[in-house]
C-alpha positions in Angstrom: 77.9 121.6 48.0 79.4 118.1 46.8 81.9 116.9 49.9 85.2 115.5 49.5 84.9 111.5 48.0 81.5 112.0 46.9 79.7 112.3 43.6 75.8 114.0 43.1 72.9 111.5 41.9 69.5 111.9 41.5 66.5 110.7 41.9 62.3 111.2 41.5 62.9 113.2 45.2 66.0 115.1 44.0 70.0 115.0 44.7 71.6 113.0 46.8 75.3 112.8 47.6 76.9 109.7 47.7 80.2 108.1 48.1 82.6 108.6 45.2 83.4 104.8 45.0 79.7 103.4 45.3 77.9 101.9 43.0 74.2 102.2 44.7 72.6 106.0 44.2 70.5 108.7 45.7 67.8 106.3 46.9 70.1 103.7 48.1 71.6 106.8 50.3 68.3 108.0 51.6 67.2 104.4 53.5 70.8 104.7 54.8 70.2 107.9 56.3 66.9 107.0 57.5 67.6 103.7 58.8 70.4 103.5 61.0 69.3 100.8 63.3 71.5 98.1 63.5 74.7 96.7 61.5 72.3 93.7 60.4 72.4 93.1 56.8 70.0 90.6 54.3 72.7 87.6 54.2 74.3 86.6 50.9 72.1 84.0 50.1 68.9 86.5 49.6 71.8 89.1 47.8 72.8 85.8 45.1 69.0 85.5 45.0 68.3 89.0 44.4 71.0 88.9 41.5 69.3 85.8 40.0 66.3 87.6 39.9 67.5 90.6 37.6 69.8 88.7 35.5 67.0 86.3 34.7 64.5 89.5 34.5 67.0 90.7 32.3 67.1 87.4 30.0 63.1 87.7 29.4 62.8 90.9 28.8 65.5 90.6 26.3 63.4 87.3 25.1 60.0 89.2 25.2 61.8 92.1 22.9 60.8 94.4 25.5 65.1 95.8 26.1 67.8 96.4 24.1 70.4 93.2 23.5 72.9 95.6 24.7 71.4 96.5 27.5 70.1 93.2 28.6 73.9 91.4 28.2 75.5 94.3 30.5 72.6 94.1 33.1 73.1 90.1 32.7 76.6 90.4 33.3 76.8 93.2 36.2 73.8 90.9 37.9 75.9 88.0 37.7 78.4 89.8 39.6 75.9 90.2 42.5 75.0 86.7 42.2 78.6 85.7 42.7 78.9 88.2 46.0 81.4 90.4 43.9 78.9 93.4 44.9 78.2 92.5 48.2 80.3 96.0 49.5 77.7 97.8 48.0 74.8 96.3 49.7 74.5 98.5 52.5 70.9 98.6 53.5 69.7 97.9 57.1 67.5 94.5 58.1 64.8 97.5 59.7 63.7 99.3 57.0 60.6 99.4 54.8 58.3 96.5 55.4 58.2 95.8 52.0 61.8 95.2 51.2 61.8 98.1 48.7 65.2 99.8 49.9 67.1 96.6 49.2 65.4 96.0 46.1 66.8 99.5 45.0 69.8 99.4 46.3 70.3 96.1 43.9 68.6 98.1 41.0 71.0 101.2 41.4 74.3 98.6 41.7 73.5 96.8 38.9 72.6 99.7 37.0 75.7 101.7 37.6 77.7 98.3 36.7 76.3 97.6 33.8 76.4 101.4 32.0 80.2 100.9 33.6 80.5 97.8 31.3 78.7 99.4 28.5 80.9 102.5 28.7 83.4 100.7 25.9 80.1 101.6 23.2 79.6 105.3 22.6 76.3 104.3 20.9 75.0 102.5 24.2 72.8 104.8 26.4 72.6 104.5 30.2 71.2 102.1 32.0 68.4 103.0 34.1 67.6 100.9 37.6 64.0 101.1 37.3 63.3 101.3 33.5 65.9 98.5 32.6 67.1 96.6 35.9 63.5 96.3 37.3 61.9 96.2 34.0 58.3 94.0 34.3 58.9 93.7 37.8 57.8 95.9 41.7 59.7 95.6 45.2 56.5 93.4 45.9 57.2 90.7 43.7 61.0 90.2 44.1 61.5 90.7 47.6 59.3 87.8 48.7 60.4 85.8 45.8 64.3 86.1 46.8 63.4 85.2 50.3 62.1 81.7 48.7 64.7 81.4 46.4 67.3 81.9 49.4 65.6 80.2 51.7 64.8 76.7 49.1 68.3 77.2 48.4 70.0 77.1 51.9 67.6 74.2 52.6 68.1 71.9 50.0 71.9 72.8 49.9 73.0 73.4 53.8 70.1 72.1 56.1 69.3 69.2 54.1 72.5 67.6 53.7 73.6 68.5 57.4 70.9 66.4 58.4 71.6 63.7 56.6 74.8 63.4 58.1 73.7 63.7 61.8 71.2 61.0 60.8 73.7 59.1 59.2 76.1 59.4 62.5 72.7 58.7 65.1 72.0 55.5 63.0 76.2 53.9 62.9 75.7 55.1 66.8 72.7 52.6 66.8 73.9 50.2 65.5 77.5 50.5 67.4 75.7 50.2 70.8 72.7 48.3 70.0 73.7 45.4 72.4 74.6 47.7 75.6 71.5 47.3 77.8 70.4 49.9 80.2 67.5 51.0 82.2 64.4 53.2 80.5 63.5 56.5 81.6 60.0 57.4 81.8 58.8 60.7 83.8 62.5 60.6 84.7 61.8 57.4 86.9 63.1 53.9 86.3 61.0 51.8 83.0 61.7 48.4 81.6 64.8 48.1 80.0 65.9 49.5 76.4 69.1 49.1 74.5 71.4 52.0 74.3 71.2 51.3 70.2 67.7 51.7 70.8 67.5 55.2 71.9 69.8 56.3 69.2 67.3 54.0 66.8 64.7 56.9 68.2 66.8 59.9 68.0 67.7 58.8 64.0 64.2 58.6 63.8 63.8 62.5 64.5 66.2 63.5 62.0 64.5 61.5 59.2 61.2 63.0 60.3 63.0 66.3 60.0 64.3 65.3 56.8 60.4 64.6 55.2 59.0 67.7 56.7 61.7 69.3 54.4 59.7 68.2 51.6 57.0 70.5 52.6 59.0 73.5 53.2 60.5 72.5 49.5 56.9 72.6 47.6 56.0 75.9 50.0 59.2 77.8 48.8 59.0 77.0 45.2 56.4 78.9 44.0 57.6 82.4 43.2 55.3 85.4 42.7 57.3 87.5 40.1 55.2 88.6 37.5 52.5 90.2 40.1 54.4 93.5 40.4 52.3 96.2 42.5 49.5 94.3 43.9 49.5 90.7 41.7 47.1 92.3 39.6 50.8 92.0 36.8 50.4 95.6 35.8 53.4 97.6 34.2 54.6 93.4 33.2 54.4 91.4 30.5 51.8 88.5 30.8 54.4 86.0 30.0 57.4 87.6 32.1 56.0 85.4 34.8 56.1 81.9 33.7 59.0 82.7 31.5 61.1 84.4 34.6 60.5 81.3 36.5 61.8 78.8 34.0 65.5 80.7 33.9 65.5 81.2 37.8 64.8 77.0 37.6 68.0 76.8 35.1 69.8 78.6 36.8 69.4 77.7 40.5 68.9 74.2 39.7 65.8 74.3 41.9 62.1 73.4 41.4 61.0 76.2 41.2 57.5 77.8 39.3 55.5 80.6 38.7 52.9 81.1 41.4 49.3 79.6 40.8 47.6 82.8 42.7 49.5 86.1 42.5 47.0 87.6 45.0 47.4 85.2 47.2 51.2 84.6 47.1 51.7 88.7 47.5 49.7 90.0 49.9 50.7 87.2 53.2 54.0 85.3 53.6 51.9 82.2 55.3 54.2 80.0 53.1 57.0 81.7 55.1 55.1 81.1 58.7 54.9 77.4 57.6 58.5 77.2 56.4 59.6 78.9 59.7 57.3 76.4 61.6 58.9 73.5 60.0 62.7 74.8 60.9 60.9 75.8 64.8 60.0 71.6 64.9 63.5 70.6 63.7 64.8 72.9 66.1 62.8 71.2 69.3 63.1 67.1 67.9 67.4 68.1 67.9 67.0 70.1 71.1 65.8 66.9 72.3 68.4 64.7 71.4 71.1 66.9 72.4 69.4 67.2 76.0 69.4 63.5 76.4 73.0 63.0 74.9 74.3 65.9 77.7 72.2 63.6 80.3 73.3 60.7 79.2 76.7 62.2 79.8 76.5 63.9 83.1 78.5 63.1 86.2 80.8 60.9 85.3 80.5 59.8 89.4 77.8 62.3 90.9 75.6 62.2 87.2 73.8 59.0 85.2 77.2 58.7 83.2 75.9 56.2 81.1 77.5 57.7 77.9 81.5 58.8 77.7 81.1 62.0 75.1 84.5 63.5 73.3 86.2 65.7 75.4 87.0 69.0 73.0 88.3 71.5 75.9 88.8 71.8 79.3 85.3 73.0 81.1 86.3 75.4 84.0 88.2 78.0 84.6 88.8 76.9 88.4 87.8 73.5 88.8 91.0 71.0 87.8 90.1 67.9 84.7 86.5 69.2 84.8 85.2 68.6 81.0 81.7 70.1 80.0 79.1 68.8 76.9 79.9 71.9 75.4 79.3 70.7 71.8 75.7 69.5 73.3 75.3 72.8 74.4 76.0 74.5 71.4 73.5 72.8 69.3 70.5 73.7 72.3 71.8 77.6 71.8 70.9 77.5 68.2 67.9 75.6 69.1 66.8 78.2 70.9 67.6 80.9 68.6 65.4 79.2 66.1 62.7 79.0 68.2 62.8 83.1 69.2 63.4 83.8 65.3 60.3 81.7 64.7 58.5 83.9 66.9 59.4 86.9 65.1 58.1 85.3 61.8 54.7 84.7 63.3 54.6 88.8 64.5 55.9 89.8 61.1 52.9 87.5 59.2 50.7 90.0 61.6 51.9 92.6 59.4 50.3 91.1 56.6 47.5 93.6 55.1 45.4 93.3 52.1 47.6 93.3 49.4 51.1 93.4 51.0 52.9 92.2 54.1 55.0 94.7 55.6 57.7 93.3 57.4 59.4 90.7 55.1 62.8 91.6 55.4 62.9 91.0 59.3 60.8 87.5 58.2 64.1 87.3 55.8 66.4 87.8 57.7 65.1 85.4 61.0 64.1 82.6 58.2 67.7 82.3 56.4 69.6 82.5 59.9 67.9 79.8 61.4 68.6 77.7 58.3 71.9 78.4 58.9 72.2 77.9 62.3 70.3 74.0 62.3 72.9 73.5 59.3 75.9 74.4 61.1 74.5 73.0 64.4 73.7 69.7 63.1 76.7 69.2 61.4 78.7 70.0 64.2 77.2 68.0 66.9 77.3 64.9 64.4 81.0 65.1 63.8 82.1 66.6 67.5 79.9 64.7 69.9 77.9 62.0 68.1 80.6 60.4 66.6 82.9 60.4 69.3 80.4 58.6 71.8 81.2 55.6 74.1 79.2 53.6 76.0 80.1 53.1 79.9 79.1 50.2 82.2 77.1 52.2 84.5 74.1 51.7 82.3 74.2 48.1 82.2 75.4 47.6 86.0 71.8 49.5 86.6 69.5 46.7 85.1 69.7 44.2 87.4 69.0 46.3 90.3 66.2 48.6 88.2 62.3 48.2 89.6 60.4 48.1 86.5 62.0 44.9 85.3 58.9 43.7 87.5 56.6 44.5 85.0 57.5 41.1 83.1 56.1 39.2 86.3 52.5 40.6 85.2 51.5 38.2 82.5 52.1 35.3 85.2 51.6 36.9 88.7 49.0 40.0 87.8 49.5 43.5 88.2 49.3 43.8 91.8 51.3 40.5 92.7 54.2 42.3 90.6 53.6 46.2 92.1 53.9 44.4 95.4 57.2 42.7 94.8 58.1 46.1 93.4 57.3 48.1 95.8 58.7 45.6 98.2 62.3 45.6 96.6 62.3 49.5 96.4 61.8 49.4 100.5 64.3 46.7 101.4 66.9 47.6 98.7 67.2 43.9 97.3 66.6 43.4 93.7 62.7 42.4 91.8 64.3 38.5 91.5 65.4 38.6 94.9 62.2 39.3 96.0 60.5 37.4 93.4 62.3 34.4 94.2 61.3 34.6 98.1 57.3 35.3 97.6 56.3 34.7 93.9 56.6 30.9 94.4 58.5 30.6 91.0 62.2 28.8 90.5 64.8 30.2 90.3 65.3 29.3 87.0 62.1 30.1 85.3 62.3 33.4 87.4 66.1 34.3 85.4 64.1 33.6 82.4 61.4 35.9 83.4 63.2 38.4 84.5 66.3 38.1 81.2 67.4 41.7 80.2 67.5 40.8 76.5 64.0 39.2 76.4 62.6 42.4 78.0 63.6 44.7 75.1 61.6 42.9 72.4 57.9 42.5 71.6 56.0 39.9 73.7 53.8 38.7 76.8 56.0 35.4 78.5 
């Protein structure tokens, strides 16, 4: 019997009821009944890419002759509405599902079929649209899903993660540039090293971003090869040989990305190894920011019990108990999603496990763990540029430490030897006086040639004397 707010559909299993007021059907409602994991859903960027996909499917078919005009502007139109998140109510399909994507993928096919016969409804001679003889005409759950993950995923990259970069790399290099004359003491195995300018560090930490930045360029040329056209298995069967190529150039139009037909439908099908690398690119972003938030807390700490070298904004106050205290909260933000990244990156390597012969089976959890760590380096980046990065300020602890720092004895080698200099060194660490101090009473130089040995600012450049 039909229950209040609910209408019958049908599908190749039989009836389903389903809520009055939705626009999926009978197969949409069976994965929710038999997935009722979690309240995780495939994020709005892979829902626009989804819609992208059948309004441009919808375009070639109509181009190829293979649908109706009609049919093929209402399909447009009602995919469009997906695209543009109009829709996204009716997307109601859980993360943990079938490995191959196949319940979202119909869930999109039943929307944007009931939408467009809605549209239609105005022309008595229009017949019904069907999901899977119209909406996923020339196409399987095979071929799309993995090809809206790259769409989604090249999107969110070139339009949130790149450009978030860029602006913390932008902010590291100003920093540079801002404190390139403070002087301070190196850090090597967490012990004392030669000196290095402040500027210098954050000359080093720019340098991670811009790395980050070019391996983007690989996950770009991974992501833009798309394996629609391959249906089933990539053999193409049930499409037309050009639906391919020809699907590919109107997802390029109208995403405004590079993308292409794949060169090897068997191979792009049946593994998501392109998706594992993309993830591993994201995962070595992740740990090169990890690292420069971890110094920048460091840097921070104290500002009397810590190294306090670095004054960073204060944004709110840090304890509940403890009067003026103020935390690197915004630091610790950006290592959280660091971390995240990381553990989703682990769950893309056990879902590329799940790859056999001519299918993976797990690409919407891939999905779902690729898209939120692009979101989360985004958001993280951005914020720690324009919250903590930004706001930094030198103190004068770091340069009150140089003078007094051990390693500075390592430009006494050229003239006195390694061991002459270790000794002098080792001497200064025991009596608590300073390496010219030392120097001055056993190396046998002047003290003037020993302040020009022993000069901060000539012992953060290149060179022997």
């Amino acid at each position: 019997m039909r229950e209040a707010g609910s209408r019958t559909e049908r599908d190749s299993m039989g009836e389903m009821e389903v809520p009055a007021e939705a626009y999926y059907g009978a197969s949409t409602m069976r994965a929710v009944l038999n997935f009722p994991i979690s309240n995780l859903r495939l994020q709005r960027p892979f829902i626009r890419a989804l819609g992208l996909i059948k309004l441009a499917a919808a375009r070639t078919n109509d181009d190829l002759g293979l649908l109706d005009g009609g049919l093929a502007g209402a399909i447009r139109e009602a995919a469009r509405e997906v695209a543009d998140g109009k829709l996204d109510a009716h997307f109601v399909v859980d993360v943990f599902q079938t490995g191959s994507g196949t319940s979202t993928n119909t869930n999109a096919n039943e929307v944007i079929a009931r939408r467009a016969t809605e549209l239609l409804q105005k022309d008595p001679k229009q017949r019904r649209v069907h999901p899977n003889d119209h909406v996923n005409l020339c196409q399987s759950s095979n071929d799309v899903i993995p090809a809206a993950l790259r769409i989604a995923a090249l999107g969110e990259v070139e339009g949130a993660l790149r450009p978030a970069l860029e602006e913390l790399r932008d902010a590291l290099e100003a920093k540079a540039d801002e404190l390139w004359s403070v002087l301070k003491t190196g850090r090597t195995h967490l012990q004392d090293a030669t000196p290095i300018r402040l500027g210098q560090e954050f000359r080093g930490y720019a340098g991670q971003t811009e790395k980050g930045l070019k391996r983007l360029d690989h996950a770009r040329e991974e992501l833009s090869e798309l394996p629609l056209g391959g249906t089933a298995v990539g053999t193409g069967i049930g499409s037309h040989p050009e639906f391919g190529r020809r699907v590919a150039l109107h997802l390029r139009e109208l995403t405004g990305l590079p993308l292409r037909e794949a060169a090897n439908h068997f191979e792009a099908q049946s593994n998501i190894d392109a998706i594992v690398e993309v993830s591993g690119v994201l995962r070595t972003i992740a740990i090169s920011l990890r690292k420069v938030a971890d110094d920048v807390r460091w840097l921070g700490s104290g500002p009397r019990a810590g190294l306090g070298e670095l004054r960073l904004p204060e944004v709110q106050p840090g304890s509940s108990i403890m009067p003026g205290k103020v935390n690197p909260v915004i630091a610790e933000s950006l290592l959280q999603v660091c971390a995240q990244v990381i553990g989703n990156d682990a769950a893309v390597l056990v879902a590329a496990q799940d790859s056999h012969f001519e299918l993976n089976m797990a690409m919407p959890v891939a999905a779902f763990n690729l898209l939120q760590s692009v979101e989360l380096l985004a958001s993280g980046a951005s914020n720690f540029a324009r919250q903590c990065v930004t706001g930094l300020q030198a103190t004068d602890k770091g340069p009150a430490l140089v003078d007094s720092g051990l390693a500075i004895a390592t430009a006494l080698s050229p003239r006195l030897g390694y061991d002459a200099a270790a000794a002098i060194a080792k001497e200064a660490a025991t009596s608590g006086e300073t390496v010219y101090e030392v120097a001055l009473r056993r190396s046998g130089i002047d003290a003037e040639e020993l302040r020009r040995l022993l000069d901060p600012e000539k012992l953060v450049e290149p060179g022997l004397t």
